[in-house]
C-alpha positions as CSV (number, residue, x, y, z in Angstrom):
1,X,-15.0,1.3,6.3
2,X,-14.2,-2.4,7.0
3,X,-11.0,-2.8,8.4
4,X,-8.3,-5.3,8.6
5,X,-7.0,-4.3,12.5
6,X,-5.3,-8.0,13.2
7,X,-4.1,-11.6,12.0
8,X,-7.2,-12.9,12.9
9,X,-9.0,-9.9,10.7
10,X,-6.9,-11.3,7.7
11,X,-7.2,-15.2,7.8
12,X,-11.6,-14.6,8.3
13,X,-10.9,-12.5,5.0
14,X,-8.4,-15.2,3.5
15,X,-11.2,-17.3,4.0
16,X,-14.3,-15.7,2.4
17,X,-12.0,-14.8,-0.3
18,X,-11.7,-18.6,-1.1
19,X,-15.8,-19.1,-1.4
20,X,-15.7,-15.8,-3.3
21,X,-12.9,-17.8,-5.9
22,X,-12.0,-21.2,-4.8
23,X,-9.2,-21.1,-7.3
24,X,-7.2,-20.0,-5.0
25,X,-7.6,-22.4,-1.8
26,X,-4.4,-24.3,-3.0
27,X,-2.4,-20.8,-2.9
28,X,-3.9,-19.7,0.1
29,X,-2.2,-23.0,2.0
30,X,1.1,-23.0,-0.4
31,X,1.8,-19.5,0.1
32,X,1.9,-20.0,4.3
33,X,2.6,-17.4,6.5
34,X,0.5,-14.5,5.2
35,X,1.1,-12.1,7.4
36,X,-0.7,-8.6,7.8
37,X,1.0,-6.0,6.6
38,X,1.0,-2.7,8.8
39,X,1.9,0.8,8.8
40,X,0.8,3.7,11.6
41,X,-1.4,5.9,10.4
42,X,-0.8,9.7,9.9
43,X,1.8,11.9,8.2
44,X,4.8,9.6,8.8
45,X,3.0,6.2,7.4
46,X,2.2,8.0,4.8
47,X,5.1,10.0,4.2
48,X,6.9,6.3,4.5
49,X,5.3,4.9,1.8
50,X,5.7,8.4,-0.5
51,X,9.1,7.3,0.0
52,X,9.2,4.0,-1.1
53,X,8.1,5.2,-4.2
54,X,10.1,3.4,-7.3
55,X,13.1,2.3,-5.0
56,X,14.6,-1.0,-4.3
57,X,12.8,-2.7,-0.6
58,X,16.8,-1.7,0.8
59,X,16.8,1.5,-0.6
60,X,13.6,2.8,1.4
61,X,14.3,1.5,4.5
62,X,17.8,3.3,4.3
63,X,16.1,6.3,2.9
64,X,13.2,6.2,5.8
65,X,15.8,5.6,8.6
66,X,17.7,8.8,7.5
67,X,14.5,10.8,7.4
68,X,13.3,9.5,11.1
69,X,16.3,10.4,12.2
70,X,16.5,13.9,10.8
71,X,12.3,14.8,11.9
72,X,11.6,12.6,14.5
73,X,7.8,12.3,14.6
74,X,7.6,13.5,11.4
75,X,6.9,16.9,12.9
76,X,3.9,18.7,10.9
77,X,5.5,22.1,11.2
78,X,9.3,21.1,11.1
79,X,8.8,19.5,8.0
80,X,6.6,22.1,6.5
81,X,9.0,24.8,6.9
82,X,12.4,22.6,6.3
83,X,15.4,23.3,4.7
84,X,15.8,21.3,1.1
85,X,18.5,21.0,2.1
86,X,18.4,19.1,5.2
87,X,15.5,16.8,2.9
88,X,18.2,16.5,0.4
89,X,20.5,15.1,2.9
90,X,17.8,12.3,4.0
91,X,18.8,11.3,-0.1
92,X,15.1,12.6,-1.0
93,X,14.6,13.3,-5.1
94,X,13.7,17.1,-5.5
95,X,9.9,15.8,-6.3
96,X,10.0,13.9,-2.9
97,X,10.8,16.6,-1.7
98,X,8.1,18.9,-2.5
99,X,5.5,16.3,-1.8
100,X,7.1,15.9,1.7
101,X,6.5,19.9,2.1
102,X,3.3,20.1,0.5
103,X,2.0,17.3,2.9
104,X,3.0,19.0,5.5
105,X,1.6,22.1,4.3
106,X,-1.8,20.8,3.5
107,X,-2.4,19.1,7.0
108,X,-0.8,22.4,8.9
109,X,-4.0,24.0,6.4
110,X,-6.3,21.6,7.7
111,X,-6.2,18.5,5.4
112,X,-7.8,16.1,8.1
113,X,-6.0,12.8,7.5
114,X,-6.2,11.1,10.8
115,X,-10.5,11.7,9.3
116,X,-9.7,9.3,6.6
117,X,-10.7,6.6,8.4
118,X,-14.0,7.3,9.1
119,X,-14.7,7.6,4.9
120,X,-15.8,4.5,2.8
121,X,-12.6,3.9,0.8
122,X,-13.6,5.9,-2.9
123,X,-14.2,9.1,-0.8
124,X,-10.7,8.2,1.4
125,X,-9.2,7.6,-1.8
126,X,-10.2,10.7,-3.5
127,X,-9.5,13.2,-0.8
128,X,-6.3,11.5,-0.5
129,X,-5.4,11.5,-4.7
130,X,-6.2,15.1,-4.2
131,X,-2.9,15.9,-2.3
132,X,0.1,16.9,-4.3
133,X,2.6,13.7,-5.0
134,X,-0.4,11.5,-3.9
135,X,-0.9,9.0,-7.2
136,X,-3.5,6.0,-6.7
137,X,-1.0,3.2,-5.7
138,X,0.3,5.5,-3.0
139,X,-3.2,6.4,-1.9
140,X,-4.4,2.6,-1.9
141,X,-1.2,1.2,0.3
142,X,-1.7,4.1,2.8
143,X,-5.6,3.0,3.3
144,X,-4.1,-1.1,3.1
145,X,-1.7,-0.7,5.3
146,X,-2.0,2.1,7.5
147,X,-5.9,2.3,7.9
148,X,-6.4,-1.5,7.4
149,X,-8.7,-1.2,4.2
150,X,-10.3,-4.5,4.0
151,X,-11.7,-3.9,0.0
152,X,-8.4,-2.1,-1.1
153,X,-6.5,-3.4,-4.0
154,X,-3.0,-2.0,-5.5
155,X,-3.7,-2.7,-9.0
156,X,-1.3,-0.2,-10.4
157,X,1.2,-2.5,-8.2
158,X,4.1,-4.6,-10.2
159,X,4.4,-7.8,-8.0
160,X,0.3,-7.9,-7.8
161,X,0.1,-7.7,-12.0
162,X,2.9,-10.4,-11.9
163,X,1.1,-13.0,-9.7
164,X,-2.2,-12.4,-10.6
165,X,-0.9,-13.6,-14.1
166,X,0.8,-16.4,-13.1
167,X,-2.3,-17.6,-10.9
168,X,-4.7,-16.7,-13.7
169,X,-2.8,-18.2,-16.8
170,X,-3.1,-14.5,-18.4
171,X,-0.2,-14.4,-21.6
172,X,1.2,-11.5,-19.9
173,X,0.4,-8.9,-17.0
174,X,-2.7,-7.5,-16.8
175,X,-2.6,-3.4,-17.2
176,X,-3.6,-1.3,-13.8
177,X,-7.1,-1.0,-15.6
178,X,-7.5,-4.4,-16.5
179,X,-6.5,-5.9,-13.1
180,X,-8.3,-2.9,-10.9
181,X,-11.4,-4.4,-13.0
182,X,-10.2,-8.0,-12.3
183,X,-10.0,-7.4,-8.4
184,X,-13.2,-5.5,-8.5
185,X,-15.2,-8.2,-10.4
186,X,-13.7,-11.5,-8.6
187,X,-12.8,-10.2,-4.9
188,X,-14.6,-7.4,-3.7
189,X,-15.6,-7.4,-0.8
190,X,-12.3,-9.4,0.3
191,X,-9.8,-7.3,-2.4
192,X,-7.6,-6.2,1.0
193,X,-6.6,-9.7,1.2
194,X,-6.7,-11.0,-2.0
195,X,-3.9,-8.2,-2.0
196,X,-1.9,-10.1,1.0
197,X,-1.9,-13.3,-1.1
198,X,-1.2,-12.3,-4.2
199,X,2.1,-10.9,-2.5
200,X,2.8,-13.9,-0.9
201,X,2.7,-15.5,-3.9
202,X,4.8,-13.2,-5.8
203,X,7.3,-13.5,-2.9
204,X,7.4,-17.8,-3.4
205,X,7.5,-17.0,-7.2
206,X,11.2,-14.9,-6.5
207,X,12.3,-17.4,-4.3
208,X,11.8,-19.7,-6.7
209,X,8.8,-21.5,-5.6
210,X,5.4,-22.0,-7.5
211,X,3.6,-20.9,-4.8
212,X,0.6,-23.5,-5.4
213,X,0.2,-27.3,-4.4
């Protein structure tokens, strides 16, 4: 698996992806800095992003700080035999809930995450989808950002669909489908950071900048 480890990983990446589609060298110098985005690997990255799930940026920081602080280390058999009530108090959904349990559960079994990393990303992404609560968006930000997946893209992600329209002149926002065959047909090898632009450019387009020269 081809990883994305460092800064210097991303910007050799930013710039193959701007042979692969020089389209977007004007966005790649608009959209400045475009910083790597990491998470550590294991149960609590991923139990971080399960979190994040369909909440506001705020709200999952506020929600993860009250979850660190009631299981520090994300603790694989404190969290597989916690109270739901003690979850419930961390403000987590009762379907966050279970998946928190389950994930626990399944590496206590012997669900070898930390082994991810030594996968090509279908067969990471697979074993990963496979575990309860674990959709595909959740399974490509945790090998993005926690394993530093350098041919990952997120294409069932909102902001992506959004700026990947606006860049591409596309009448509206391309489906998950559509856009995971977009990535896949214009990016790849480089789709891990074509990801970190498209980002950066949907963060200029909410601050009310173009995002392009």
């Amino acid at each position: 698996m081809k990883r994305l480890t460092c800064q210097a990983d991303l910007d050799a990446s930013l710039e193959r992806l701007q042979v692969l589609d020089p389209r977007l060298v004007p966005h790649v110098a608009a959209c400045q800095p475009i910083a790597l985005r990491q998470r550590p690997a294991g149960l609590a990255g991923l139990i971080q992003i399960v979190l994040a799930q369909q909440v506001s940026v705020a709200s999952a920081q506020a929600i993860w700080s009250r979850f660190e602080a009631a299981f520090p280390g994300c603790e694989v058999d404190a969290l597989a035999s916690a109270d739901e009530e003690a979850l419930r108090a961390c403000s987590l959904s009762r379907p966050k809930i279970k998946t928190v349990m389950k994930l626990a559960g399944a590496i206590r079994a012997g669900f070898d995450l930390d082994g991810l990393a030594d996968l090509p990303e279908d067969e990471a992404h697979k074993k990963l989808v496979g575990l309860h609560g674990i959709g595909p968006w959740t399974a490509e930000i945790y090998l993005l950002f926690c394993l530093g997946s350098a041919d990952v893209f997120p294409a069932g992600d909102l902001a992506l669909q959004v700026a990947v329209a606006h860049v591409l002149g596309l009448d509206q926002r391309p489906s998950e489908k559509q856009l995971a065959n977009l990535a896949s047909e214009l990016w790849s090898p480089e789709r891990g950071a074509a990801a970190h632009l498209f980002w950066a450019i949907y963060r200029d387009l909410k601050a009310g900048r173009d995002g392009v020269l």
